[in-house]
N, C-alpha and C positions, 0 to 999 in steps of 0.2 A: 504494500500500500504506500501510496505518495505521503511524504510527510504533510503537516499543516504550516503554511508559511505565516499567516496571520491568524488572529479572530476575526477583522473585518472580512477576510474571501471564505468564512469558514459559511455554509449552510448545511444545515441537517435532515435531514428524508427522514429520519427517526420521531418522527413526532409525538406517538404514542408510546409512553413509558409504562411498565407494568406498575408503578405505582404514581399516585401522585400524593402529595402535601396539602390538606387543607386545612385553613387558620381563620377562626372564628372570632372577632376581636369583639370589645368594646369598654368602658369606662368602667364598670363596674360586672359584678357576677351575673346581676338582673340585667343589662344589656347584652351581655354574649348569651341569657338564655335566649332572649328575646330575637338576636340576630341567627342564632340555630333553628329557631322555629323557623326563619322566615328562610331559612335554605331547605329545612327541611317538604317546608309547603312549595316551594320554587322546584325541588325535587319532584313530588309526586305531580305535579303539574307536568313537570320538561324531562322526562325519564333520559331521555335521548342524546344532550348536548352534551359536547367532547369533555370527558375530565378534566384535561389541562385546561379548556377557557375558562371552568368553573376554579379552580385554584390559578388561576391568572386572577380571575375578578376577585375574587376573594383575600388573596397577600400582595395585591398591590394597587395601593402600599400599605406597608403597619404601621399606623398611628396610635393605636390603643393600647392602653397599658395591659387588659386582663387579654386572653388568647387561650382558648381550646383548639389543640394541633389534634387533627387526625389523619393519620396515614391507612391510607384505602385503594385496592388496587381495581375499585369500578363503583361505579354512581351507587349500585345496590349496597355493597358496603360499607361504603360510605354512610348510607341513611340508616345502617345497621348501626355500626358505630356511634355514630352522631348520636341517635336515639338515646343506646345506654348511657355517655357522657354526659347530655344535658338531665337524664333522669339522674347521675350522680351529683350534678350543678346544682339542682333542686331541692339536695338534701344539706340544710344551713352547715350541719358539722363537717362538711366534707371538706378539705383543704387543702388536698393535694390528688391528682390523679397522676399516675403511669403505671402506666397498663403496656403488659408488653405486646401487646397485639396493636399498639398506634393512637392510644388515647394518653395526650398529655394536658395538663392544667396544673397554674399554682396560684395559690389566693396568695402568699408570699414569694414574689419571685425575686430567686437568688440575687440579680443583676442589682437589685436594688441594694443587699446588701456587702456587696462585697466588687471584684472585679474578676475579671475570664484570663485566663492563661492557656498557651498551646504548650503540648506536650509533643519534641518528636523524636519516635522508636526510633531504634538504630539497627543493627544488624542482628538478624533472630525472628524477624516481623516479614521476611520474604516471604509470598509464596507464590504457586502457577496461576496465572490468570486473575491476578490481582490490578483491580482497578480497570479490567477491559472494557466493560462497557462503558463504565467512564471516558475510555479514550474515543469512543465512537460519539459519543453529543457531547463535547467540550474539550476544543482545537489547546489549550494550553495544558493540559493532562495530556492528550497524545504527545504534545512538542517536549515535555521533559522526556519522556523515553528515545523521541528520537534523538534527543541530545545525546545521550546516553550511546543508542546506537555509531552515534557521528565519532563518540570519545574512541569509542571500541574499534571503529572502520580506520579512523587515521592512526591507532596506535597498533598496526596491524596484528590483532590477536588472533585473527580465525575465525571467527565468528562473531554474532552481535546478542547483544541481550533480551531483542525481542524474539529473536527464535529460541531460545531456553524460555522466558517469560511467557511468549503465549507459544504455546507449540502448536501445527495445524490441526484441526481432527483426524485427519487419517496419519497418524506418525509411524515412526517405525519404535520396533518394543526399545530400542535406543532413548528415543526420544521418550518414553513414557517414564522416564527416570529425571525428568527434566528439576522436578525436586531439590533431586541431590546435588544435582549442576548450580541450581543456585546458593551453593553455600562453598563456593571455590573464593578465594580472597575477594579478587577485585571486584569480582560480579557482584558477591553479595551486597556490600558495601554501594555501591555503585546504585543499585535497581531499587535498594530503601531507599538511596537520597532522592534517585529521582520520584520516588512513589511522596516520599513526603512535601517534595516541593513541590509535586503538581498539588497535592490539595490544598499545600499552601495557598497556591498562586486559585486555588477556583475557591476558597472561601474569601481571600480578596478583594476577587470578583463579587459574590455576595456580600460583600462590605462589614462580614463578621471579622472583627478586630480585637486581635489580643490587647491586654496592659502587660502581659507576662509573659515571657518565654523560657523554655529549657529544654534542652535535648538529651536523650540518655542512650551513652557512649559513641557510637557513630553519626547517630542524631545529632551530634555536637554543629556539626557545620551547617545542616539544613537553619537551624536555630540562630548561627550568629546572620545570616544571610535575611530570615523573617523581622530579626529586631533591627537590623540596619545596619550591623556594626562591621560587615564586611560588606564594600560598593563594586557594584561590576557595571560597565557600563552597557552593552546589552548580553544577544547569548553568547556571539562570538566570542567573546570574553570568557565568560564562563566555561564555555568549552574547552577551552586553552588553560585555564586553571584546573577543569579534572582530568585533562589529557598530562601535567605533572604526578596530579596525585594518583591518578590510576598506574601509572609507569613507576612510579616511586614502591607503590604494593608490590606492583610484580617483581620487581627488579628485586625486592626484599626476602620472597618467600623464602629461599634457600637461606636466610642469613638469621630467619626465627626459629631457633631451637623449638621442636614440637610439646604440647602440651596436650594434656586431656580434661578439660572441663565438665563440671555435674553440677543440677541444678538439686539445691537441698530445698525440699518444703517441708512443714510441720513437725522441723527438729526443734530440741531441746537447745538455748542457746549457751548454754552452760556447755554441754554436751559437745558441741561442736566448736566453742574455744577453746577445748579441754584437748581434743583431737589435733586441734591444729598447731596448739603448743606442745603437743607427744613430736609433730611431724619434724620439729627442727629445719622449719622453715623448707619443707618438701611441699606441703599447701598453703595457700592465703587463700582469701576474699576477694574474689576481681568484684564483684556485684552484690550492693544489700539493696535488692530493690522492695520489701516490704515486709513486715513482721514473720510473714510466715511462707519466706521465699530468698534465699541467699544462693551465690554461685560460686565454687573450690575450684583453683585450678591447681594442678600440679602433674608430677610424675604418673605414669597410667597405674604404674603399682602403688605410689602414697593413695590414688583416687578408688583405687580395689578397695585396700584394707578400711579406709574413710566410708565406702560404700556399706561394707558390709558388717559395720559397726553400731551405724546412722540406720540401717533399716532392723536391726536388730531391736532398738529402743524404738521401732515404731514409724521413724521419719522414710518420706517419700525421696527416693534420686533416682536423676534420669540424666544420662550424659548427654550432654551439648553437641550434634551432627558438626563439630568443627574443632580443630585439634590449634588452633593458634592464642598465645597465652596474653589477650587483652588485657590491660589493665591492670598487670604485673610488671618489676623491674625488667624483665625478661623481654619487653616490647621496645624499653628505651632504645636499642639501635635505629626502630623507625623512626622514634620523635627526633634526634640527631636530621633524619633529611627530611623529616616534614616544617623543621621549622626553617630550612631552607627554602623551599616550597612557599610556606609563610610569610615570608618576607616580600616576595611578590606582587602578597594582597593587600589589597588596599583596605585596611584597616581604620575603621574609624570609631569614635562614641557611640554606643547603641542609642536609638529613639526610644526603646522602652526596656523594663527593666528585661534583664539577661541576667542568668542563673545558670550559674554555674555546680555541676553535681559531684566535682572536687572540693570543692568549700562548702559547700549548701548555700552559698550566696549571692546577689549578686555580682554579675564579671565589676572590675573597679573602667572607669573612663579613658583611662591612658590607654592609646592605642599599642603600646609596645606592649604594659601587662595585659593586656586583653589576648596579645599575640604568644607570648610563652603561657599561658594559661593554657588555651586549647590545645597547644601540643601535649602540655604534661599530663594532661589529663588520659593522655593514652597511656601511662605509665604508672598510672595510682588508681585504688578504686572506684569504681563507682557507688554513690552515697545517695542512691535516690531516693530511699525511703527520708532521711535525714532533710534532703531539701525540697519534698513535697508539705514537710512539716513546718518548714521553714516561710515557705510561701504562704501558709495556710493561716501562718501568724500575722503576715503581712497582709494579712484580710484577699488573699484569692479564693472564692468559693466554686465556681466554673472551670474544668478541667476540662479540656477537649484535646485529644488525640488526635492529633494530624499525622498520621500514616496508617499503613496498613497492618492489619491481625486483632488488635486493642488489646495486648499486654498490657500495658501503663496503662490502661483504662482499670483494669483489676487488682494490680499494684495500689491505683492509690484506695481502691474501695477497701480494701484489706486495711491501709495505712488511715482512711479518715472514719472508717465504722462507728457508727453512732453519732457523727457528728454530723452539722447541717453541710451538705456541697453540692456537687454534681458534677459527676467524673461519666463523660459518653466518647464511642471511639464514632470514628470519619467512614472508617472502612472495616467491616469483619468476612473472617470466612463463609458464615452462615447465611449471609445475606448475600444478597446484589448488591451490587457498589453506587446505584441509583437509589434502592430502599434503605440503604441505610443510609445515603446523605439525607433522605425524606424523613427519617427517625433523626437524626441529628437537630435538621433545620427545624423539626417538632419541638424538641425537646428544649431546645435553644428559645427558642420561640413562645414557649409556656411559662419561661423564666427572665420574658421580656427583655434577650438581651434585642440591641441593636443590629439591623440586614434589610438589607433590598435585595429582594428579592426576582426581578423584572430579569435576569439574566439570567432564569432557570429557562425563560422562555423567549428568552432571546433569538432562536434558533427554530420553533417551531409555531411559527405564525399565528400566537395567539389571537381571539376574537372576546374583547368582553362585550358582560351577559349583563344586563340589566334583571335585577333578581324581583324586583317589583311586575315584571311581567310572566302570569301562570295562566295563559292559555298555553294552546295547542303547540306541539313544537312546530316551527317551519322548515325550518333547516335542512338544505337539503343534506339527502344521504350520502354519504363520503365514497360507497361504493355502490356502483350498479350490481343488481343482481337479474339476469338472463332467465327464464321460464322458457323452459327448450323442448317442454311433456305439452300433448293437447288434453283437456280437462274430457275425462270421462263423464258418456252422458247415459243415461239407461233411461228408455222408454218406456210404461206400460203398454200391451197392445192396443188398451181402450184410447191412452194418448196418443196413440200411432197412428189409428184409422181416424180418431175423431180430435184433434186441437182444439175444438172449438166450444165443447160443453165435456160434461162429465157425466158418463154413464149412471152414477150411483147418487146426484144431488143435481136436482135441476133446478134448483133455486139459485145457485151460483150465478156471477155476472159473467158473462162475456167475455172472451181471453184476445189476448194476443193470435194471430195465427203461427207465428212461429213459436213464440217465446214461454205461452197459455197465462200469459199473467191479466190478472180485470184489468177492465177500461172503463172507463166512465160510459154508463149507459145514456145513450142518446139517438132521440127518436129518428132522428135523420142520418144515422151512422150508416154507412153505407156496410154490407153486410161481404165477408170477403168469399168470393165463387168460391164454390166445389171442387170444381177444379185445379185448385191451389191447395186444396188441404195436401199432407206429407203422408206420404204412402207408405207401406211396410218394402223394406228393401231399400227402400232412398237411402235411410240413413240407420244402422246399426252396428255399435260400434261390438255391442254384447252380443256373443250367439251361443247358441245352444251346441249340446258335446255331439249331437245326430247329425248338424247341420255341416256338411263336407263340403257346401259350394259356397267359397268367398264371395260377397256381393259385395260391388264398389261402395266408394265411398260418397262420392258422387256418380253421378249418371250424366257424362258429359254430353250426349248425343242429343235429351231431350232436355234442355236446361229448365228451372223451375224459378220462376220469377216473383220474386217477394210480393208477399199481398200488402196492398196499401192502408198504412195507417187507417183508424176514424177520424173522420173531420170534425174538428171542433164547430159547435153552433155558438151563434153570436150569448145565447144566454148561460154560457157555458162557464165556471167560477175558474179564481187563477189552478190552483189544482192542478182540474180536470185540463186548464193548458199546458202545463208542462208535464204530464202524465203523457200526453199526447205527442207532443214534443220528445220528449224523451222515446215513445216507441216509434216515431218514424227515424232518430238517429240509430237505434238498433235495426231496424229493418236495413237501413243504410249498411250497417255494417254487414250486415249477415250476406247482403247479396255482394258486398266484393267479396268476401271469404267464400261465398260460392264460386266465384269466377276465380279464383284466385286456385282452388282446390281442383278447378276442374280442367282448369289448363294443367298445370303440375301434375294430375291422374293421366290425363292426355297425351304428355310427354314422356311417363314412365311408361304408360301399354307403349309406348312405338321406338323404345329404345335409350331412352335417355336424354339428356343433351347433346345438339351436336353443334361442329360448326357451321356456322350458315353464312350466308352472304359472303364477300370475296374473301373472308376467312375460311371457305368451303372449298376453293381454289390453288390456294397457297402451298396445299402436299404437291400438284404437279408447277407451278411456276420455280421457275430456277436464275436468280434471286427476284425477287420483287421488290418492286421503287417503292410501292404506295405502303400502307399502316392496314395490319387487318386485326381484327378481334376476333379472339380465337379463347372458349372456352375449357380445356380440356377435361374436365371432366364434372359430371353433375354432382357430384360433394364438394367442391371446390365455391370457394364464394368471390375468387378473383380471376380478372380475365385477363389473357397478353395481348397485346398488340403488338403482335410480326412487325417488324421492319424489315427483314432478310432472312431469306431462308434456303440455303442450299442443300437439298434433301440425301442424306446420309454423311452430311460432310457438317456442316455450320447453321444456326442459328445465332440469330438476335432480337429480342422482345424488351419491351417496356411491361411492368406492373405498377399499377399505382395501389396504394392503399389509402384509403379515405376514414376520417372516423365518423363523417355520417351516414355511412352505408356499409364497413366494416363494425360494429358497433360492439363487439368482443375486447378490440383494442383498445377503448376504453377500462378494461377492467384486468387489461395485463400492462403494468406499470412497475416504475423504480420508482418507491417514494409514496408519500400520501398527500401532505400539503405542502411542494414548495412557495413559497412568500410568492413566489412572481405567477401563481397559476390562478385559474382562475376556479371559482367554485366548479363551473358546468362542467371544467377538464380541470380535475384534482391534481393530478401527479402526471407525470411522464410517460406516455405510451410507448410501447413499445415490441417489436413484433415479435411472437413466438418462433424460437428455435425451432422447432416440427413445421411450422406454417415456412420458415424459409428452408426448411430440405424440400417440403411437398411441392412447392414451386417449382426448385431446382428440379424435381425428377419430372414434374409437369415440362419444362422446356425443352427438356433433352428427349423427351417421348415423342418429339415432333422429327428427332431425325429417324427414329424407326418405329413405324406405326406397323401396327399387330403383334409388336413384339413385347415379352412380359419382363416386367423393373425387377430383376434380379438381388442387385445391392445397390447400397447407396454408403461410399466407403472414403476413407481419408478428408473427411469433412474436417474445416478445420472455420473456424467465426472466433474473428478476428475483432468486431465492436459490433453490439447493438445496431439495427435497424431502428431509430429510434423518430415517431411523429412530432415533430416540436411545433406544428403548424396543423392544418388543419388537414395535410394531405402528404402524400412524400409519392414520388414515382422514384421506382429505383433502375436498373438496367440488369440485362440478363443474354450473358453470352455463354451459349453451348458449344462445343466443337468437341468434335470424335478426335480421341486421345489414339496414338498411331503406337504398336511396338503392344499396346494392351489385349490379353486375354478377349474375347468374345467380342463386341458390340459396348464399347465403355465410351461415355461423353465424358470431359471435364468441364464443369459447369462455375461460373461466377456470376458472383452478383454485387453489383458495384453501383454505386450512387451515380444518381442523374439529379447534378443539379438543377433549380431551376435558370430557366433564363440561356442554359446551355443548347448546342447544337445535337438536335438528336444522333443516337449514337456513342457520342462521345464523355465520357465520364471519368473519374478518379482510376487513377491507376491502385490505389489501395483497395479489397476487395470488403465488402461486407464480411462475405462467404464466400468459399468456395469447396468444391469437394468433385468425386468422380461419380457418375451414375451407369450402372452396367444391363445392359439386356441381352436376353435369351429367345430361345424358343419355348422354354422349361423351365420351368423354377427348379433352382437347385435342392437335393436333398438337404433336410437341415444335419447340422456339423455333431459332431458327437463332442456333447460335454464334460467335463470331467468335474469332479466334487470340489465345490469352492467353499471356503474357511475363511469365515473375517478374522482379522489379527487386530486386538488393543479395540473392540467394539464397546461404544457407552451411546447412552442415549439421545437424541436430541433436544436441545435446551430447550426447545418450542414444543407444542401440540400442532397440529394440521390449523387448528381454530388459531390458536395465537400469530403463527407464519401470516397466515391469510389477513389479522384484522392488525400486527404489530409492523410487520415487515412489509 
């Protein structure tokens, strides 16, 4: 995929997200009940209108201080939700809602007491597919990994980080280990920072603003970069600062003596000092990230005996997928050339405070100690439980994790238990990387901090909804949906021979002759002949298991001509006018669908379609100057026009496709609402791959007629045939391919602009491919037993594909 160069050139086809965010505000408890009824009555009124324009109108903007968030992945839900919320709003005691299923509210919200701090993971927080569909609706999320990619391409490693990061679906059982690959020095390092500076850089964008920051241990640099204190002037820049520190890692690995790391939880901390002072400095502490959560590095044998000590008294350990000794003496050779590296950057005062998890405090102004601080910091513990304490005193109540997994999001619930805060992560595994920014933006949101919101939808051509109107929806349908079945009819035979009364009630009024529905009785109604009632055999669609002789559908030979309406009399009330009205436009209809049936019946008793008029000619002229239409065959809904045709040797035809007569091609499209389209044409049309082989074998049947389409092989579509107007003619040149087996054409189809001279067109091809004929269809080929390798599901249902994508 092409990188993203901007946000302004970015547009997104994704319009419909499985979830959306909606935020119920107003001044007081009794005004957000008040504005939930009235979405709720706007609901059962408007079932229909897209989700997102409903949370378009709805969070933009937030001006009210109280806010019920709830996250719902469809209108019904929604009103599901919403319902139980506001009946929890209704009960006075209630004063806090979250709910983990998307219901958030605070009668006390955090933001008033205290201030918000980001929190960013560091290496440990990797994993496959993290943040992907984030990089598919918001161009500055994909642009940090291509960064990343860029670091990797110029410092020629062999590979890039987005083929480990997302691997394709079909991988090889190689690739299915992609896991493991992300926990190799540089990579790892490398795919957090960028994971956390993209959500840096799109909370931002949403104009959620820390007063605090801190990174914990390779988080370190995402963090000095958020508070200000390192300047880059754009990416080029940056890039060129992790193209140092990426070649610095690697250039290192050989020169860090291996280590083996374990993560201790719900040890005795007595127990585990006690261990560490037996080790004679064979173990330390690289990491206290929270009460009941420390990390031992050391020798693989001091991490044995340590292991099997610590679970003996109960405590949980799990070694760390990575063998390099962070945060110990044993790293200092790195910090030697990273703070060469440092020197570099351009170092300044941070804008907000920066926290440091070697002090617990924050970094001190001077740019030079701000610069040996984060190198040493590679070389001494990490103190996070210590300086999440530390901030908590400085009144931060608001913890948000900006990267992925939400470690630190659990860290600190363990470290603030029982106390008032709110500790939520950006990104988890469990979720989608869209549902859980929509839980974030909730939660954040309930607790009144500050966001604009307006550039969620930036990209998907919102429409707001005026909530005060609860009639009927109008809007039109986003997609056409095609009725391709004729509606079964079953007649009794009383209704067969007689339409016009009912054998068993002769009280009844008057019917239609076709339809049998009353008419307004009226003495001058002219009465419809005998001759026109419908006969047994005209029309039956239902037959009996005895009956062996098919009767048409129509009867073309003797056509039957609609009986005419009743004529309204002048004392006739409005009603009975448009009663009347109404059945002379159905009479109207019925008799073109008679003609319509009877010619099409007409054409199948005598062969099909064929070509007719000077397209009826064209198999013996050898080439022809003029244009003919030439339909080949009656399933087919498009027709060529011959310009040339040298019979076994060459063809050349025009097709056009129209969307108000091919009317399918509306409903096969890239996209749903780009911004520049218009409602009656939603998205992008664009032609079915099947629709351009059938053509292709369609053109090439014209240099050997009687003869039967064998294969259609080495097909190779090269871009979309795509409508961007109201019509497209493309071009189609066949020629008998020489040196090939049997009767082969090599067929293209190549764009005819317009305005151009017929004939002539792009040398680039749509498509092309070979089409082969016989006398005989070939036997079919004998298969052998096929075995998927690495098969998982797909992310979509058939229903979701159809109405997401």
């Amino acid at each position: 995929m092409p990188s993203w160069k901007s946000t302004s050139e970015f547009s997104s086809l994704l319009h419909r997200w499985e979830t959306e965010v909606f935020l119920i505000q107003g001044d007081s408890r009794q005004d957000v009940l008040k504005a939930g009824e009235q979405v709720l009555q706007f609901l059962s009124c408007r079932p229909t209108v897209e989700p997102k324009d409903l949370a378009y109108t709805l969070n933009c903007p937030l001006q009210s201080r109280y806010r019920l968030a709830v996250v719902a992945s469809s209108l019904q839900e929604l009103a599901e939700k919403l319902a139980y919320g506001l009946k929890r709003l209704a009960d006075p005691h209630c004063l806090r809602i979250k709910d983990r299923s998307g219901i958030f509210f605070s009668v006390h919200p955090l933001s008033q007491e205290g201030s918000l701090a980001f929190l960013f993971p560091g290496e440990g927080a990797q994993y496959v597919n993290m943040l992907s569909d984030l990089c598919c609706h918001f161009p500055e999320v994909r642009g940090c990994f291509d960064q990343a990619d860029r670091i990797f391409l110029e410092s020629n490693r062999g590979f890039l980080p987005s083929q480990v990061l997302f691997p394709p679906p079909l991988s090889s059982p190689e690739d299915l280990h992609s896991d493991q690959k992300l926990w190799q020095t540089a990579l790892a390092a490398e795919v957090v920072f960028a994971a956390d500076y993209a959500l840096f850089k799109l909370l931002t964008r949403l104009e959620i603003l820390p007063q605090a920051v801190v990174g914990h241990s390779s988080g370190e640099l995402a963090a000095l970069l958020a508070a200000g204190a390192v300047e880059v002037r754009d990416e080029g820049e940056l890039i060129r600062h992790g193209l140092v520190l990426n070649n610095i890692c690697a250039s290192m690995i050989d020169q860090i003596p291996p280590a083996t790391l374990m993560a201790v939880g719900a040890a005795d901390p007595a127990a585990v000092t006690s261990i560490i002072a037996e080790s004679k400095g064979a173990l330390s502490i690289t990491m206290d990230n929270c009460p009941h959560q420390i990390v031992l590095c050391g020798s693989e044998s001091a991490i044995t005996q340590a292991r099997d000590r610590l679970q003996g008294q109960g405590a949980i350990c799990n070694l760390l997928p990575f063998n390099r000794p962070y945060h110990t003496p044993l790293f200092r050779p790195v910090c030697d050339q990273l703070i060469h590296a440092f020197r570099h950057l351009k170092i300044v005062s941070p804008r907000i405070a920066l926290y440091s998890c070697l002090t617990t405090q924050p970094y001190p102004q001077d740019p030079d100690e701000i610069r040996a601080l984060a190198v040493e910091q590679w070389a001494q513990p990490v103190r996070f439980r210590e300086t999440i304490e530390a901030m908590y005193d400085a009144g931060v109540r608001i913890f948000v994790e900006v990267g992925p997994r939400g470690n630190l999001t659990n860290f600190v619930d363990d470290i603030l238990q029982g106390r008032p805060y709110l500790a939520v992560p950006s990104n988890v595994t469990h979720r989608s990387g869209i549902t859980q920014l929509n839980y974030l933006i909730g939660l954040l949101a309930a607790h009144g901090v500050s966001m604009r919101l307006d550039y969620l939808y930036a990209h998907r051509a919102p429409q707001r909804l005026s909530l005060e109107e609860t009639g009927t929806e109008k809007r039109e349908s986003d997609t056409m949906r095609l009725a391709l079945e004729l509606p079964q009819i079953r007649l009794r035979k009383e209704v067969a021979l007689s339409p016009h009364s009912s054998p068993s009630r002769t009280d009844l009024p008057k019917s239609s002759p076709r339809l049998g529905m009353p008419v307004p009785q009226e003495s001058t109604a002219r009465k419809t002949p005998p001759q026109q009632a419908v006969t047994p055999g005209q029309f039956s669609p239902v037959r009996g298991k005895s009956d062996h002789t098919p009767s048409p559908l129509f009867e073309a030979k003797t056509p039957v001509s609609p009986a005419p309406p009743p004529a309204a009399s002048p004392g006739q009330g409005s009603r009975s006018r448009v009663m009347t009205a109404y059945l002379q436009t159905m009479n109207r209809f019925l008799s073109i669908q008679q003609e319509t049936m009877q010619a099409f019946m007409a054409q199948a008793r005598h062969g099909g379609f064929k070509a007719s008029g000077e397209a009826g000619k064209v198999a013996q002229e050898s080439p022809t100057e003029g244009s003919s239409r030439y339909s080949p065959s009656a399933g087919s809904p498009f027709s060529l026009t011959v310009t040339s045709l040298i019979p076994g040797e060459e063809v050349i035809a025009t097709c056009q496709f129209d969307l108000e007569e091919h009317l399918f091609l509306r409903h096969h499209t890239i996209g749903k609402h780009p911004p520049t389209c218009t409602r009656s044409l939603p998205a992008l049309p664009v032609v079915p791959l099947t629709i351009s082989v059938e053509i292709m074998a369609q053109v090439a049947s014209l240099l050997f007629p009687g003869k039967r389409l064998l294969t259609v092989q080495k097909v190779r579509a090269y871009r979309w045939i795509a409508i961007e107007g109201q019509r497209r003619t493309v071009l189609l040149k066949a020629k008998r391919k020489e040196g090939e087996q049997g009767d082969a054409v090599g067929v293209k189809i190549l764009d005819l602009s317009a305005g151009e001279k017929k004939g002539l067109s792009s040398d680039r091809p749509f498509i092309e491919g070979i089409v082969a004929f016989g006398d005989a269809h070939l036997p079919p080929p004998e298969t052998e037993p096929f075995t998927l390798r690495g098969e998982h599901p797909y992310r979509f249902t058939p229903e979701q594909y159809y109405r997401e994508v």
